[in-house]
C-alpha positions as CSV (number, residue, x, y, z in Angstrom):
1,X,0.0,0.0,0.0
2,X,2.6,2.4,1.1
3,X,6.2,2.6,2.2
4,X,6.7,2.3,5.8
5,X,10.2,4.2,6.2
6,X,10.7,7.3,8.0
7,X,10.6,10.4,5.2
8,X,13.9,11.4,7.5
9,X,15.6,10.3,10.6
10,X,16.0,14.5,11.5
11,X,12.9,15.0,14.2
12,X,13.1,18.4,13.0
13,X,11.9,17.5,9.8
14,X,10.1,20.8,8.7
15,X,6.4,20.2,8.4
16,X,5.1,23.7,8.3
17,X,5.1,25.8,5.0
18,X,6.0,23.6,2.3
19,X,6.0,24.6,-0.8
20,X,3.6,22.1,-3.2
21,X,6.5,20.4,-4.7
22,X,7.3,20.0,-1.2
23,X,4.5,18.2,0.0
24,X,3.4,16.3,-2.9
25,X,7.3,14.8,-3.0
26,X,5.9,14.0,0.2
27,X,2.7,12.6,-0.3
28,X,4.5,10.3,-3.0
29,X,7.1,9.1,-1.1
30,X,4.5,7.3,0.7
31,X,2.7,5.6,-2.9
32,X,3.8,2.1,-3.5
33,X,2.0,0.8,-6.3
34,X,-0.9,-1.3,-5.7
35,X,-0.8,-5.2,-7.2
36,X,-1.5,-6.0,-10.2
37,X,-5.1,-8.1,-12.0
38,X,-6.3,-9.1,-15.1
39,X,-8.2,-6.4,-17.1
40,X,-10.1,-6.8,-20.6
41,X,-9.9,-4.1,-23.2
42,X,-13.0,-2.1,-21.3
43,X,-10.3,0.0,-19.0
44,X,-10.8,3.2,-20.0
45,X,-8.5,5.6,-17.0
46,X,-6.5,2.1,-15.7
47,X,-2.7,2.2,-15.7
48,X,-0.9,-0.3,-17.2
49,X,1.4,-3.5,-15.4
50,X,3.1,-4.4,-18.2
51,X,4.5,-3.4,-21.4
52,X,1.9,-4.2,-24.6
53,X,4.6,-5.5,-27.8
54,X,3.1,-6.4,-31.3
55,X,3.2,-9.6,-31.9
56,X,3.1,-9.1,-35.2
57,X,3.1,-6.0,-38.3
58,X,0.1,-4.0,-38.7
59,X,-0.9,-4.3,-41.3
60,X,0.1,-7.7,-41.9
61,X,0.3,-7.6,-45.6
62,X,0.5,-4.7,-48.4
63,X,-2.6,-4.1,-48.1
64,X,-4.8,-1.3,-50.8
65,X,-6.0,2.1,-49.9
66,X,-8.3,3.0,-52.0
67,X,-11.4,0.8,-54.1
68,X,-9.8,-0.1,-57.7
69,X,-7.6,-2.9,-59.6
70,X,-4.6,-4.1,-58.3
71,X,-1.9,-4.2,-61.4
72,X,1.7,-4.2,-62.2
73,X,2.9,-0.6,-62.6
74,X,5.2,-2.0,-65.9
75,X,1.6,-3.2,-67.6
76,X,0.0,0.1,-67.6
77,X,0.0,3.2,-69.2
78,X,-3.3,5.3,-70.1
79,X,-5.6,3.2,-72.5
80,X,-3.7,0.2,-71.6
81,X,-6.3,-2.8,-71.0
82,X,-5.7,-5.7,-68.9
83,X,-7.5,-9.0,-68.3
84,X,-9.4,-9.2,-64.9
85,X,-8.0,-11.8,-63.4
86,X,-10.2,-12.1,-60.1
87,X,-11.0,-9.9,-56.6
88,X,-9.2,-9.0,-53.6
89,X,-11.6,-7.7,-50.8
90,X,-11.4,-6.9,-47.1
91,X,-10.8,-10.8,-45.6
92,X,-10.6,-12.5,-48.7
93,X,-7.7,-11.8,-50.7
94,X,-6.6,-12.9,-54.1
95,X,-4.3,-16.0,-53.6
96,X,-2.6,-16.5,-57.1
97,X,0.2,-14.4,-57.9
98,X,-0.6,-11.4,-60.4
99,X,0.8,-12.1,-64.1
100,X,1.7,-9.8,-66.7
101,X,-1.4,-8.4,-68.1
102,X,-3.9,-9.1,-65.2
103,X,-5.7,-6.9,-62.8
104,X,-7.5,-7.6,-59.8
105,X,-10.7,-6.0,-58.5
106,X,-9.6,-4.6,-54.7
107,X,-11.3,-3.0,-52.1
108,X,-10.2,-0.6,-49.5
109,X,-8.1,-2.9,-47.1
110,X,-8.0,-6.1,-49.0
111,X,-4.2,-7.2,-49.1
112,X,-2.5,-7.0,-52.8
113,X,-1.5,-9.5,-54.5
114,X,1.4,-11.0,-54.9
115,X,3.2,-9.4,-57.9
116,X,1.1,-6.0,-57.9
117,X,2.8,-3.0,-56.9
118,X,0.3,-0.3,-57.8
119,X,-3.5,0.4,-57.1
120,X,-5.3,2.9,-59.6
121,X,-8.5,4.3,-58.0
122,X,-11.4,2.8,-60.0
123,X,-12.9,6.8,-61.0
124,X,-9.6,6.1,-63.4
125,X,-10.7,3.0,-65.0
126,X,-13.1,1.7,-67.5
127,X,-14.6,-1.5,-67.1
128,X,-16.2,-3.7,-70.5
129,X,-17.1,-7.3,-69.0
130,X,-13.8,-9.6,-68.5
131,X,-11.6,-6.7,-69.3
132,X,-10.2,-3.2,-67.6
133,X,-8.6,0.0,-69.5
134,X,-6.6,2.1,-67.1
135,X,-7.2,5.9,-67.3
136,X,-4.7,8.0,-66.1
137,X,-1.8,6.1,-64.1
138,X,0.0,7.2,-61.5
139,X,3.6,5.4,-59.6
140,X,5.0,2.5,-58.4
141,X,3.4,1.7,-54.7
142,X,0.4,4.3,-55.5
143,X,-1.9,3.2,-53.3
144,X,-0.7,0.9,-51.2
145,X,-0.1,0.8,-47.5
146,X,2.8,-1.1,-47.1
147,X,3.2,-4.4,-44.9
148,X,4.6,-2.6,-41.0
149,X,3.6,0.7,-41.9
150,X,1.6,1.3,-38.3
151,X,4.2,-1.2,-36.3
152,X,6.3,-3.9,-37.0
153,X,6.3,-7.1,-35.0
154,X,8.9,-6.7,-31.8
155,X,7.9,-3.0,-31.2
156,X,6.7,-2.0,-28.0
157,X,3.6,-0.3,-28.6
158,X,2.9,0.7,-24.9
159,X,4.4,1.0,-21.4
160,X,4.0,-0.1,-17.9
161,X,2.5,3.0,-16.4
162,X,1.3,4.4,-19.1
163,X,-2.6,5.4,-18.2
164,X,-5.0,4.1,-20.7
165,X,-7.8,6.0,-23.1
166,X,-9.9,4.8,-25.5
167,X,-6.7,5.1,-28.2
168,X,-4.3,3.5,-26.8
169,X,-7.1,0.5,-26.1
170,X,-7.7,0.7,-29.8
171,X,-4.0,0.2,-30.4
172,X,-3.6,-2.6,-27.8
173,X,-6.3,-4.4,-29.5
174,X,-4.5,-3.6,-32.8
175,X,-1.8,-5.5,-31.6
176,X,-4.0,-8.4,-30.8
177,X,-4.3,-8.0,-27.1
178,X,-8.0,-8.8,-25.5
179,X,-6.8,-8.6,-21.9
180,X,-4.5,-6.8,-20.0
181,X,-2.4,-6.7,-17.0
182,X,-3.4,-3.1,-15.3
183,X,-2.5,-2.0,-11.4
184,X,-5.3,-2.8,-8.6
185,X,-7.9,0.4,-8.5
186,X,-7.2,1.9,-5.1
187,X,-9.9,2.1,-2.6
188,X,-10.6,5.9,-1.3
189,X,-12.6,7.0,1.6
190,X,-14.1,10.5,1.8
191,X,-15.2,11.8,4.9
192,X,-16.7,15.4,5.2
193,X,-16.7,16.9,8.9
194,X,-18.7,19.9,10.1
195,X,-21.7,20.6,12.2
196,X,-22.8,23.3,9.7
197,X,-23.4,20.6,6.9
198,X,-26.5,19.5,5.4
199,X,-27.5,16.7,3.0
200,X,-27.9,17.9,-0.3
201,X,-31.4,17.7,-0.8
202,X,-32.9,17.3,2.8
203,X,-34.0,20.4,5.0
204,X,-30.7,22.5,6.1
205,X,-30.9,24.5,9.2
206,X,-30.9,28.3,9.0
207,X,-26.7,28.5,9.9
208,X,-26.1,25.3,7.7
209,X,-24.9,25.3,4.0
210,X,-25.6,21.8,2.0
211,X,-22.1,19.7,1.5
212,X,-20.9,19.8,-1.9
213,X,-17.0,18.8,-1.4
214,X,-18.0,14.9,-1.8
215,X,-20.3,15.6,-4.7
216,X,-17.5,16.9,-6.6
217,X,-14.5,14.5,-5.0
218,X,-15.9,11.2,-5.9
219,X,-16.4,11.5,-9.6
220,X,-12.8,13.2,-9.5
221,X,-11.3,9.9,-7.9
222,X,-13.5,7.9,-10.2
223,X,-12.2,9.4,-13.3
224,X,-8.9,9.2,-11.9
225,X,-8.8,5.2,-11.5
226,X,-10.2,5.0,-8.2
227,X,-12.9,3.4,-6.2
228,X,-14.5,6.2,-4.1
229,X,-16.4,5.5,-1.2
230,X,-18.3,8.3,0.6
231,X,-18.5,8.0,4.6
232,X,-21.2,9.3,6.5
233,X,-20.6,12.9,7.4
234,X,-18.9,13.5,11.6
235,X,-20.1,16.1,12.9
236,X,-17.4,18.4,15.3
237,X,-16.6,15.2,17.5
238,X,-13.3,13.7,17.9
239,X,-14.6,10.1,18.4
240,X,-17.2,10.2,15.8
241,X,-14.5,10.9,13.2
242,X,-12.0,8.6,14.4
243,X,-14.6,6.0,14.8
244,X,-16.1,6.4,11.1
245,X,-12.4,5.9,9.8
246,X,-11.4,3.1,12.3
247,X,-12.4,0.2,9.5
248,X,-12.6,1.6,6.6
249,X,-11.1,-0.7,4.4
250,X,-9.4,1.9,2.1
251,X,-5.7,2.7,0.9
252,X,-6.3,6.2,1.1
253,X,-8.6,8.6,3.6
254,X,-9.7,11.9,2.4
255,X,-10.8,14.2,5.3
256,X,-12.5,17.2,4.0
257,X,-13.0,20.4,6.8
258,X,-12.0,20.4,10.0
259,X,-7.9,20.7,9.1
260,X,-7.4,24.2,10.4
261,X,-6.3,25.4,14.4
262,X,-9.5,26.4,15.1
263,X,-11.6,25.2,18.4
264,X,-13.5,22.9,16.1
265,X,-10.7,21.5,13.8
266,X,-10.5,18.3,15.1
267,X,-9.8,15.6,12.8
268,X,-5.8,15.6,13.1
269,X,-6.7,15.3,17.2
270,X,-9.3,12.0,16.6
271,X,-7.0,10.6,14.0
272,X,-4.0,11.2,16.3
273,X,-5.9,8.5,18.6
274,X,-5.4,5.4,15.2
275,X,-1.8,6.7,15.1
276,X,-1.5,9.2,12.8
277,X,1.9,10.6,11.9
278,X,2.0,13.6,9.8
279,X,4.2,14.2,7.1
280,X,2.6,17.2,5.6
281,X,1.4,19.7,8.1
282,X,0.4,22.7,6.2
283,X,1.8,24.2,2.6
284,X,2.1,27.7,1.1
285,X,-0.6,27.3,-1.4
286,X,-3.7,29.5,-1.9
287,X,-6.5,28.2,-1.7
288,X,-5.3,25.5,1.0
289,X,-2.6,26.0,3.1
290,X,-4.5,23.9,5.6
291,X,-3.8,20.9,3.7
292,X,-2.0,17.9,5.4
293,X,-1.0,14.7,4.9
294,X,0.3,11.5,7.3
295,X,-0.3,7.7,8.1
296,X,-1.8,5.5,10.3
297,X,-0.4,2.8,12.3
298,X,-2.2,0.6,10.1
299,X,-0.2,1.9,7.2
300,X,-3.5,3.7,5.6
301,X,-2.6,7.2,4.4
302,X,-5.0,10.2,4.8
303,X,-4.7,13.1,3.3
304,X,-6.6,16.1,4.5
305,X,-8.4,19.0,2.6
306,X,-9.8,22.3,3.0
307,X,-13.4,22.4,4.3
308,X,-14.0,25.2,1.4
309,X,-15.5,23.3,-1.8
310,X,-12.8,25.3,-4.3
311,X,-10.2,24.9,-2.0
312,X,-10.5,21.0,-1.5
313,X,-11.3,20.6,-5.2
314,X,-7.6,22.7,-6.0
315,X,-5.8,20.2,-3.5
316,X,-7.2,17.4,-4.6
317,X,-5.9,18.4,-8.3
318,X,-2.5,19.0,-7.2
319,X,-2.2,16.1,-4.2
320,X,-5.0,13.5,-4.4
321,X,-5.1,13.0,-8.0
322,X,-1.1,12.4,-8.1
323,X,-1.2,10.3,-5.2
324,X,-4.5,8.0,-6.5
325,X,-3.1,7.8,-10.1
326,X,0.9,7.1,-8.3
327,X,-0.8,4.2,-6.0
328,X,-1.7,2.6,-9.6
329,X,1.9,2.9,-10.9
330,X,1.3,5.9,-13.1
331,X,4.6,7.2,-14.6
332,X,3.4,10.9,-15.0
333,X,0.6,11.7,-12.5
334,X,1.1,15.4,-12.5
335,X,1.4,17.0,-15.9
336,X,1.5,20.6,-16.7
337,X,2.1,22.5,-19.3
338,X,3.1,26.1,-20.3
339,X,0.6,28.7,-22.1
340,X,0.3,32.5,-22.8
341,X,-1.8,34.5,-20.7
342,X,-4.7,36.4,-22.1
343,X,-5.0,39.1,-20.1
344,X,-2.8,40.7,-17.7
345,X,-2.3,39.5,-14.2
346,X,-1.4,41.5,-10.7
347,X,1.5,41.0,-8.6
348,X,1.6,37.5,-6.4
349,X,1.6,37.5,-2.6
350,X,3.9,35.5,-0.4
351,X,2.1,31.9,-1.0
352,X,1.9,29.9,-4.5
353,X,-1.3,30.7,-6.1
354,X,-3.5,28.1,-7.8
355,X,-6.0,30.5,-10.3
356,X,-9.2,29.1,-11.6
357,X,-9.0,29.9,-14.9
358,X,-10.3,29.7,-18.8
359,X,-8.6,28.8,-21.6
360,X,-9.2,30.3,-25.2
361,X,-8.1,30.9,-28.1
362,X,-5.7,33.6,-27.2
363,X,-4.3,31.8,-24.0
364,X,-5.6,31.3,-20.2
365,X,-7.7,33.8,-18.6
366,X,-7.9,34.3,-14.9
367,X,-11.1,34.2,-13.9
368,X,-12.0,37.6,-11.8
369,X,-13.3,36.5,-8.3
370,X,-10.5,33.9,-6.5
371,X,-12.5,33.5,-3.5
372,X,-12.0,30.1,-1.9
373,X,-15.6,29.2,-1.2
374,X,-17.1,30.0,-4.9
375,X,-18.1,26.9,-6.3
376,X,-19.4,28.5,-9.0
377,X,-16.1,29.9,-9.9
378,X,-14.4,26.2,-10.0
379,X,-17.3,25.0,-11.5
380,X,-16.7,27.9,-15.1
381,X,-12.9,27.0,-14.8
382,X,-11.0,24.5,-17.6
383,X,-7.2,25.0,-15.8
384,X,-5.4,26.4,-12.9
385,X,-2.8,28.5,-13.5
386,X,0.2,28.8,-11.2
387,X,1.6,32.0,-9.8
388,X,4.9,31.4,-7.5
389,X,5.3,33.0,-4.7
390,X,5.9,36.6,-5.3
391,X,6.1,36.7,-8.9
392,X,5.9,40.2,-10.3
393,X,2.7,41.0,-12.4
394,X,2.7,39.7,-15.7
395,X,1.5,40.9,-18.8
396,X,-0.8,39.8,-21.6
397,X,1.2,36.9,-23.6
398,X,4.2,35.8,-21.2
399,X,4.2,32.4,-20.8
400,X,2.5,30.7,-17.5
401,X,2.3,27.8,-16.1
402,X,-1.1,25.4,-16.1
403,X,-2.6,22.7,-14.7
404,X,-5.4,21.4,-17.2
405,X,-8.7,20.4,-15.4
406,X,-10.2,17.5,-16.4
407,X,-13.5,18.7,-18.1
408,X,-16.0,16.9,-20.3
């Protein structure tokens, strides 16, 4: 599940402040991947155990791109006829090698005969019963997609860790694959804390807002190879939270609320009683320097979030999502990528800042109100784009730094 060795022997071992590199070096130190099982071709978002190699060349003959006749490029020139000779079609080729003065009828895919080394498109023909008179002519190998020209046999096609789509399915079962080898989904609880929460769709109290953080958390740990499973909310009591975690059977715990100093910020406390060890205590990131991070004595490792929707759903992109795809043996579970901004952007405070933000045609666009409890602000963002602490403004069409959001 996750590696039991001290991060460092130094009981000093800064805690406080980290940057995000920081912590999420952290968080990964602690993200063995999980076993691996038998998947079939349905595993859209799994990550791969093994390497996929073609067995053999795709295609696995010459094989004709267009509808036409198959002939030998030395037989033809314009009004030259030809005997047909028989048909080549996608399935069913034409065994019998092609002799001087024949031309075989061949459909889009259908492997060429032996012999041919040209296709003219049948708009350039003219057919009169057992016979075929070519039109205009073009080259040798016109035509024709050769034998290997998408992969040859021997040539590793895909990688162990490489996170699958419905492309690189396509090309696994291209290369004749119908199951796969893929890492063990891990198993993620979420547990939201807070008196002041309601149940979406039940009666809220007038001081109550409804809680939205697992609405938006599960599909996120769905779509990111996971297997979510949403606790029933603690209220602000150290045993009720520790006793709602104490057998979940999960690889990871996701705490939202209740991470701060305040009088009722008690889940570090309850957890503190299942042996929690932190490794992450805060970081210098807006929205969520809150965040933390540890492990049970059980070896479980719970990572904590921001009670704010916006501010949970911004940690989760830059810690959970790492640490659920890492847990599967994902080579690259955090991937950004540099744009130009759109419009111009103030100075940076003293923490990194994680923007909701639009991206267009003309680059990424901050959107105007950062608050940390907007949901509808997360909710009109594609990206979030990175200021480092105290950065000097930037203008419209210097190059930033993105995080691309995971929208339908």
């Amino acid at each position: 599940m996750s590696s039991n060795a001290p991060l460092s022997a130094d009981p000093a071992l800064r805690l406080k402040g980290l940057s995000v590199e920081e912590a999420r070096d952290r968080i990964l130190a602690r993200a063995a991947a999980l076993p691996a099982e038998a998947a079939t071709l349905d595993a859209d978002g799994r990550v791969l155990a093994e390497a996929i190699t073609a067995v053999r060349d795709q295609p696995p003959f010459n094989a004709s791109a267009m509808d036409g006749w198959a002939v030998r490029r030395a037989d033809v020139e314009t009004e030259a006829t030809l005997v047909i000779a028989g048909e080549s079609a996608a399935g069913r080729g034409y065994t019998e090698p092609l002799r001087p003065g024949e031309a075989v009828r061949i459909f889009t895919g259908a492997p060429v005969p032996a012999g041919a080394d040209c296709v003219i498109i049948q708009e350039n023909t003219r057919r009169d019963g057992a016979h075929v008179t070519m039109g205009p002519v073009g080259d040798a190998g016109d035509n024709i997609r050769p034998r290997g020209g998408d992969f040859r046999a021997g040539t590793v096609l895909l990688n162990a860790g490489d996170r699958l789509d419905p492309w690189k399915l396509s090309l696994a079962a291209a290369a004749g694959r119908g199951a796969l080898s893929v890492a063990r989904r891990p198993r993620v609880a979420v547990l939201a804390t807070g008196e002041e929460l309601a149940a979406p769709g039940g009666p809220a109290a007038p001081f109550q807002i409804y809680e939205s953080g697992a609405a938006g958390l599960l599909p996120m740990i769905r779509r990111w190879g996971g297997l979510p499973t949403r606790l029933d909310p603690a209220g602000d009591n150290a045993h009720a939270i520790a006793e709602a975690v104490r057998d979940v059977a999960a690889s990871v715990i996701v705490t939202v609320g209740g991470a701060s100093v305040g009088d009722y910020d008690l889940v570090k406390p309850a957890l503190a009683t299942l042996g929690l060890e932190l490794d992450v205590e805060t970081v210098n990131v807006r929205p969520g320097k809150p965040t933390w991070f540890g492990r049970l004595a059980d070896g479980r490792l719970v990572l904590g979030l921001p009670g704010n929707p916006a501010s949970a759903f911004v940690c989760a992109e830059l810690f959970l999502k790492p640490l659920v795809l890492a847990l599967q043996g994902a080579t690259r579970p955090h991937r950004m990528e540099t744009v130009r901004l759109a419009e111009p952007l103030p100075a940076n405070g003293p923490r990194e800042h994680w923007m909701r933000a639009r991206l267009g045609v003309t680059g990424v666009t901050a959107l105007p109100d950062q608050d940390s409890s907007l949901v509808t602000v997360f909710a009109a963002a594609d990206a979030l784009l990175r200021r480092l602490p105290g950065a000097p403004a930037a203008q419209r069409g210097e190059s930033v730094d993105i995080l691309r959001l995971d929208r339908a």
